[in-house]
C-alpha positions as a printed Julia matrix, in Angstrom:
325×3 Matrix{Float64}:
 -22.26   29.05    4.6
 -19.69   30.72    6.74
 -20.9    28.93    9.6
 -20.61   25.58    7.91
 -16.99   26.43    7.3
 -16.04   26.93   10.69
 -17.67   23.94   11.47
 -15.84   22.02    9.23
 -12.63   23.41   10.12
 -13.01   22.87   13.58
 -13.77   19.1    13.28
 -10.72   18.77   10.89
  -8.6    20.06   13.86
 -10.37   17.56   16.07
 -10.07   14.69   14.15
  -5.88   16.38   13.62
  -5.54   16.41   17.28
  -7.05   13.29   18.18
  -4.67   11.48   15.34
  -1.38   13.3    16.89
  -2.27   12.47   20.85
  -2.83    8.7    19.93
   0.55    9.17   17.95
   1.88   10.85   20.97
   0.99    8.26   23.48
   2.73    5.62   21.75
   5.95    7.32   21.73
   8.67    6.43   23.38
  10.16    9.07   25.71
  13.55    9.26   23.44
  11.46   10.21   20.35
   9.4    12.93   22.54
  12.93   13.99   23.05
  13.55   14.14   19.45
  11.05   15.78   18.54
  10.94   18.49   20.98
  14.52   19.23   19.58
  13.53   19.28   16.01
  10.58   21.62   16.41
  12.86   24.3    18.67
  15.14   24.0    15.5
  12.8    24.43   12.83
  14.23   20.83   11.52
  12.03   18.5    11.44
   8.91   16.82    9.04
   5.97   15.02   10.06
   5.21   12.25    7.39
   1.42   10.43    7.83
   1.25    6.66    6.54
  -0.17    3.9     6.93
   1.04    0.39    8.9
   1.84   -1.23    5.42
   3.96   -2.51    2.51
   3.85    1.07    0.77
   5.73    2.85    3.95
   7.85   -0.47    4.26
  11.35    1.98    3.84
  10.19    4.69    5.27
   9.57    2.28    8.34
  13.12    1.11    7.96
  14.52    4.79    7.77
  13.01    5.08   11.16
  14.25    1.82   12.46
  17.87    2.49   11.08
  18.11    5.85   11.76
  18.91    6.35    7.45
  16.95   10.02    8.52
  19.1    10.95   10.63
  22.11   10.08    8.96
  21.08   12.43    5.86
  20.5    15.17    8.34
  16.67   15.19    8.71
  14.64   14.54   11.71
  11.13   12.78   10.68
   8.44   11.67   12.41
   5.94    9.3    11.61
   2.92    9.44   12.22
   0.67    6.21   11.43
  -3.23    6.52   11.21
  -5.44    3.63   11.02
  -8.21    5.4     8.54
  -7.65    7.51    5.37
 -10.41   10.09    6.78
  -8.22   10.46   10.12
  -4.81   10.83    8.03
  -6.62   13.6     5.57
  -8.12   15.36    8.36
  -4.39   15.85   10.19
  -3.21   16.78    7.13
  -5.72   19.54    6.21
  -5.56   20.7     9.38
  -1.93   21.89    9.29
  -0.48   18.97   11.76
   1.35   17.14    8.89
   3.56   18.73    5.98
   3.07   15.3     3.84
   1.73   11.91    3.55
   1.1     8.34    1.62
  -2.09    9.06   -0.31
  -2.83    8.21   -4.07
  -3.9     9.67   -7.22
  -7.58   10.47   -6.65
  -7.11   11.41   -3.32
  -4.72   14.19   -4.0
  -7.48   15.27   -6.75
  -9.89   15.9    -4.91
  -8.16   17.45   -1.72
  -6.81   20.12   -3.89
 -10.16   20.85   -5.51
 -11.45   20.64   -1.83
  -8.98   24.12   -1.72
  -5.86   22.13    0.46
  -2.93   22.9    -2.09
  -0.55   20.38   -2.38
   1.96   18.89   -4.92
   2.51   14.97   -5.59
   6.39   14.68   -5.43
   6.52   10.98   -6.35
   4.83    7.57   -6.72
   5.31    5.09   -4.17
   5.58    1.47   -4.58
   2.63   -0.18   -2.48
   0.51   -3.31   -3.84
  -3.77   -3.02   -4.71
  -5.18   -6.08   -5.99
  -8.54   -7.9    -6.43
  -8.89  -11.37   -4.77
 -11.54  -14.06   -5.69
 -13.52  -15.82   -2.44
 -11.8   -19.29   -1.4
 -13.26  -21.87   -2.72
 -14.54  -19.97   -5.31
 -14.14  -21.26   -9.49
 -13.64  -17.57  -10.06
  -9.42  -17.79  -12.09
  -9.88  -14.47  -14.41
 -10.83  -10.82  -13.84
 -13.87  -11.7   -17.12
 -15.56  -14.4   -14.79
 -16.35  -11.36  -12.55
 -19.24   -9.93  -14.81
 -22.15   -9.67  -12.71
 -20.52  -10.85   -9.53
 -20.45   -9.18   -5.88
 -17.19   -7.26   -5.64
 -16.57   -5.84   -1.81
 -14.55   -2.33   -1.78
 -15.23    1.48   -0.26
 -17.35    3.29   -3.07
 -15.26    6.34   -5.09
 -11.73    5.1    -3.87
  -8.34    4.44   -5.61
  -9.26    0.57   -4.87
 -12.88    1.2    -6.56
 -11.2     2.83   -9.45
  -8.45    0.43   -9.83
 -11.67   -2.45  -10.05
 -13.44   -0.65  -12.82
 -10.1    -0.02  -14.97
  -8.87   -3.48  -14.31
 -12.63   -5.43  -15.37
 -12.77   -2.96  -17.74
  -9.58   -3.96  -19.39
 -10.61   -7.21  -19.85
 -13.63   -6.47  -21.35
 -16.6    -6.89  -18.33
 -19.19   -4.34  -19.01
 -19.84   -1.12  -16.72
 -23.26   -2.2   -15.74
 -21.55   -5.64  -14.95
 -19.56   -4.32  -12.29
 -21.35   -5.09   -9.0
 -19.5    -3.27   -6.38
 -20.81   -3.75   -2.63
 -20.1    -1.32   -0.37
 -17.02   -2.2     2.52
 -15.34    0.67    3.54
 -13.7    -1.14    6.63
 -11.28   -3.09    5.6
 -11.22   -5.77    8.29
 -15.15   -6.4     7.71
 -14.58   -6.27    4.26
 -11.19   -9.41    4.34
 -13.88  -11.4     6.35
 -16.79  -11.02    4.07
 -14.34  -12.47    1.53
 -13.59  -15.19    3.62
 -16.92  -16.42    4.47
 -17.88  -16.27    0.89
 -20.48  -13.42    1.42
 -19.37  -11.53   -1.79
 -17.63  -13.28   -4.89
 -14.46  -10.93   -4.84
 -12.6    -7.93   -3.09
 -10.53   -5.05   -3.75
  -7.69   -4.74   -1.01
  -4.44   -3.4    -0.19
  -1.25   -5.48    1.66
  -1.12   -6.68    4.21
  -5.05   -7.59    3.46
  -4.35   -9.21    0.29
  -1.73  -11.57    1.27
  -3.71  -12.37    4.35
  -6.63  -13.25    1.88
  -4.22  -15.43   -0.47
  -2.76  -17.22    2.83
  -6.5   -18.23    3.77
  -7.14  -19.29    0.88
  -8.7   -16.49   -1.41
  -7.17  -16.49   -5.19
  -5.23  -13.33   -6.06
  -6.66  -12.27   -9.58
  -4.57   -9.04  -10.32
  -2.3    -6.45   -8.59
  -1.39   -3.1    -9.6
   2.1    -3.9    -9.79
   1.52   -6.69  -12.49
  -0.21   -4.21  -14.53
   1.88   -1.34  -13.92
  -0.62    1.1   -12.83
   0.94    4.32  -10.68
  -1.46    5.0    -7.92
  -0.12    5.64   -4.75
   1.53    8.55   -4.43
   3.71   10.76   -1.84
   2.45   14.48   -1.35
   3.25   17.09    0.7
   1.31   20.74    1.27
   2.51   23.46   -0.65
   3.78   25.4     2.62
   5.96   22.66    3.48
   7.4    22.73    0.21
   7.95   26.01   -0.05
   9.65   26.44    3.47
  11.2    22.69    4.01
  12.25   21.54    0.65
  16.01   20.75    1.3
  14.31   18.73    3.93
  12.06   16.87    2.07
  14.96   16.13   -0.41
  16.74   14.63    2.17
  13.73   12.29    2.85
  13.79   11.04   -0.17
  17.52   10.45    0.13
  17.05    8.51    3.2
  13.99    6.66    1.64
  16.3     5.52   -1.59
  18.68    4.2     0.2
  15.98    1.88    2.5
  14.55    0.96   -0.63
  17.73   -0.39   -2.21
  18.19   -2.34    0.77
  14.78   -3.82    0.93
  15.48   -5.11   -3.06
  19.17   -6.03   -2.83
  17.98   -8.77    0.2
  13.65   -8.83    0.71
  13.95  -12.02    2.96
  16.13   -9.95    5.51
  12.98   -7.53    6.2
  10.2    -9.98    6.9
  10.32   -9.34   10.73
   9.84   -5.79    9.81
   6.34   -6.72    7.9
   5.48   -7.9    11.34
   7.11   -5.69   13.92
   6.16   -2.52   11.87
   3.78   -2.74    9.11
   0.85   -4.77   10.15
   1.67   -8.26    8.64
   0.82  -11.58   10.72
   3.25  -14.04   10.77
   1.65  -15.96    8.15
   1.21  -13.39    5.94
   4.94  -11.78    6.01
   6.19  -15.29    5.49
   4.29  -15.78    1.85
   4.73  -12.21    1.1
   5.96  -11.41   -2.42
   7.98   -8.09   -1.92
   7.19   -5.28   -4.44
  10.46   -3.67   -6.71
  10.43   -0.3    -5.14
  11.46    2.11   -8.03
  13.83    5.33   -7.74
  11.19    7.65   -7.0
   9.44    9.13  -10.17
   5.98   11.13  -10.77
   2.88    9.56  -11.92
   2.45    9.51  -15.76
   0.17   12.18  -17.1
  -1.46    8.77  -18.85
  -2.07    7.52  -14.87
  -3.47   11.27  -14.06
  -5.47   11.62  -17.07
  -7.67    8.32  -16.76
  -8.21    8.79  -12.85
  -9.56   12.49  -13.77
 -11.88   10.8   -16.69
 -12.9     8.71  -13.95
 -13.53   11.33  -10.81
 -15.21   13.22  -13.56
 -17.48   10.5   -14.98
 -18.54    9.85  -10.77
 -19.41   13.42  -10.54
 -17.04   13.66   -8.21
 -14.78   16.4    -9.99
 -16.6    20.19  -11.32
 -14.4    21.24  -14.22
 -11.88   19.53  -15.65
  -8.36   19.51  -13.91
  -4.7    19.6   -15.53
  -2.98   16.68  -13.92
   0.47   19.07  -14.41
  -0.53   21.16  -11.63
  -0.48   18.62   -9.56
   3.66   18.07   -9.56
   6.51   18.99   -8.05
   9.84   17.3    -9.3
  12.17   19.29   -7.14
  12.23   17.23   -4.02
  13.11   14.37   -6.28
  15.33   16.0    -8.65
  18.47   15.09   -7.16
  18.48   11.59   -6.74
């Protein structure tokens, strides 16, 4: 068992260093710079997200230098696979990161501790094959639905056709875990529907898939900001002043959406097409998840097997970092 352990732990700092030397390599020499100064000051935070809609002002603080001007120095690091962005993050080489709900579950029954400060304001949604006759989440009873197995994206599926009224064993979920395989599966009509984040779903809608539902429609709280416990505990003026910096991006992305389409393609993974179509999201002051939210995606881990015990959902927050605002 011991043996195991260190095994494990050793490929987590793998997979941690392979993330941050691809990171690394893409950096310009004036960030290097940066960041060497920050980490001989003890100043700085390293953030992991994704190229997407939910770290669109968080890729504007970095493009506008709003970190800098509330005093913090943070880097961003972008990862191209949950598993790679978990792995850095368990490994020590990141003090927070864009995750959701279920995810921050199961990492801290996985013994990582870690506190969700906030939600985050990024778009989920299920999208019906073009060409398809497929106009309500109902009509999906029975029919091939693409998505990774045991995800936030499989769980928002079941609550969503559950909702409106498709039974369990009527869910028909086929296994995708890459997303790019998965958008062109959808395309060519090999399964009925998908489950996908943005930039993916717009892409679908702009090729002609039908959007069925999104999470912001129905108000569900899913994706969530964390950060580890340590970093908490020895950075949190810090990671107040994120937030800070990330308000103010925010309110600037909703006071005037159209002004940050070239930023959907320059830094968050949007074609062309798809950031000129794209409906921008109402990013909220931050807040933390509902204990409603937490409850159902524990009843849900725990109904997969995928939880031992049950969990209080109150452990899992921290409103300090966000207390100010």
């Amino acid at each position: 068992m011991a043996r195991k352990k260190l095994i494990y732990t050793a490929l987590l700092v793998l997979f941690a260093a392979r993330a941050i030397t691809a990171q690394a390599q893409g950096a310009g020499t004036a960030k290097e710079t940066a960041g060497a100064s920050a980490e001989a000051s003890g100043g700085a935070l390293r953030l992991g997200v994704f190229a997407d809609a939910d770290s669109l002002p968080f890729l504007l603080c970095e493009r506008d230098k709003l970190f800098a001007q509330e005093g913090v120095n943070v880097e961003l690091l972008r990862f191209q696979s949950a598993v790679e962005r978990d792995s850095a993050f368990q490994a020590g080489a990141l003090d927070g990161m864009i995750s959701d709900i279920l995810a921050a579950q199961l990492s801290v029954q996985g013994g990582f501790p870690l506190k969700i400060t906030s939600l985050t304001d990024g778009r989920y949604g299920i999208a019906a094959a073009p060409g398809s006759e497929i106009k309500s989440l109902g009509e999906l009873a029975g029919k091939s639905i693409a998505t990774s197995r045991n995800s936030v994206i499989h769980y928002m599926i079941d609550k969503l056709l559950s909702d409106a009224g498709v039974p369990e064993d009527k869910i028909l979920i086929s296994p995708v875990p890459k997303m790019p395989i998965r958008l062109e599966m959808l395309l060519g009509g090999m399964v009925s529907a998908a489950g996908l984040p943005e930039p993916f779903l717009t892409t679908a809608a702009t090729r002609g898939a039908r959007i069925l539902a999104a999470t912001d429609d129905y108000g569900m709280g899913l994706g969530v900001l964390l950060f580890s416990e340590k970093s908490l505990r020895e950075k949190l003026p810090l990671v107040e002043k994120l937030y800070k910096a990330y308000w103010k991006a925010a309110g600037r992305i909703n006071a005037s959406p159209d002004t940050y389409r070239s930023l959907l393609v320059e830094a968050a993974g949007f074609s062309k097409e798809a950031a000129a179509v794209y409906t921008f999201v109402v990013y909220q002051r931050p807040r933390l998840p509902s204990m409603a939210d937490l409850n159902a995606a524990i009843e849900w881990l725990n109904k997969k097997g995928l939880l031992s015990g049950r969990a209080d959902p109150r452990l899992l927050l921290d409103p300090r970092p966000i207390a100010s605002l």
